[in-house]
C-alpha positions in Angstrom: 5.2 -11.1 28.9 2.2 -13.0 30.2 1.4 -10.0 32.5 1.0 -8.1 29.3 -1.0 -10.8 27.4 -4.3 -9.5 26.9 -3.2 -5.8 28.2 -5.0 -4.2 24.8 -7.8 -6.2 24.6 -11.6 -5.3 25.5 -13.0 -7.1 28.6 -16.2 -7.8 27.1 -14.8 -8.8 23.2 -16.6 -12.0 23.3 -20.0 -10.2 23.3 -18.8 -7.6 20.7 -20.7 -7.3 17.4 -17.9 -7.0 15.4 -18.4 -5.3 11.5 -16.8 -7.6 9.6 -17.3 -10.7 7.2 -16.0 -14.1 8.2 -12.7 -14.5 7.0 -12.2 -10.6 6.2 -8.2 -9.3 6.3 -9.2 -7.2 8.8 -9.4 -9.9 11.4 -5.6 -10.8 11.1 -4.4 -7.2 11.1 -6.5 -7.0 14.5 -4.6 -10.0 16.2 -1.0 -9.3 14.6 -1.6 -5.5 16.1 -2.6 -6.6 19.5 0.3 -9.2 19.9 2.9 -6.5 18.7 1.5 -4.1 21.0 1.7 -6.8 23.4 5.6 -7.4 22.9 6.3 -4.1 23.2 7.2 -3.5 26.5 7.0 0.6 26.6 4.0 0.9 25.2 0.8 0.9 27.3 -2.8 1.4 26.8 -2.5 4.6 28.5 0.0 5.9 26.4 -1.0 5.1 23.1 -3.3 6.5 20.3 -4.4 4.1 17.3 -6.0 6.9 14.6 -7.9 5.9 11.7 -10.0 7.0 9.1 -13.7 5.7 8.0 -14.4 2.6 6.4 -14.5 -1.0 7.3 -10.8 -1.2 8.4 -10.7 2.3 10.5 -13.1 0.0 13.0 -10.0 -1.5 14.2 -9.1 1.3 17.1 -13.2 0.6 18.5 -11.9 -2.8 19.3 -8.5 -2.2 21.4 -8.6 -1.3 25.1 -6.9 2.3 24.3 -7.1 5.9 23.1 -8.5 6.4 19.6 -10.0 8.8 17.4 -11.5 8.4 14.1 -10.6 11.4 11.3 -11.6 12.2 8.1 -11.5 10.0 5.3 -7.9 10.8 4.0 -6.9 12.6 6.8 -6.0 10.1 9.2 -2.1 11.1 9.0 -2.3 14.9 9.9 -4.6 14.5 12.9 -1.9 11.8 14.0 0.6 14.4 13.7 -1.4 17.3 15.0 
């Protein structure tokens, strides 16, 4: 796995301004998404799509080395789909 460590994550993070407050949720669900991304051997950048919304929390895909795309607010699941 240590070839994969890493594997979703920005080169230049460190110098990212990122959007949320210290100690904000969203920080957690960003590191718990990358390490199961990580661990999952059949998934690759390339081949996935993280979709959100707006808001605070829909910042998450601008922060991943993948695809993403940013919907509508409430329509995040049938643009997924589409």
């Amino acid at each position: 796995m240590s070839e994969r460590k890493n594997m979703f994550t920005l080169e230049n993070e460190k110098e990212l301004d990122i959007a949320w407050c210290p100690g904000c949720g969203n920080f957690g669900i960003l590191n718990i998404l990358k390490k199961a991304l990580e661990e999952m051997e059949e998934i690759t950048p390339n081949n996935f799509v993280l979709v959100s919304g707006i808001g605070q929390a829909a910042k998450i895909p601008h922060y991943f080395k993948n695809n993403a795309f940013n919907g509508l607010h409430g329509r995040t699941l049938p643009v997924a789909f589409a």
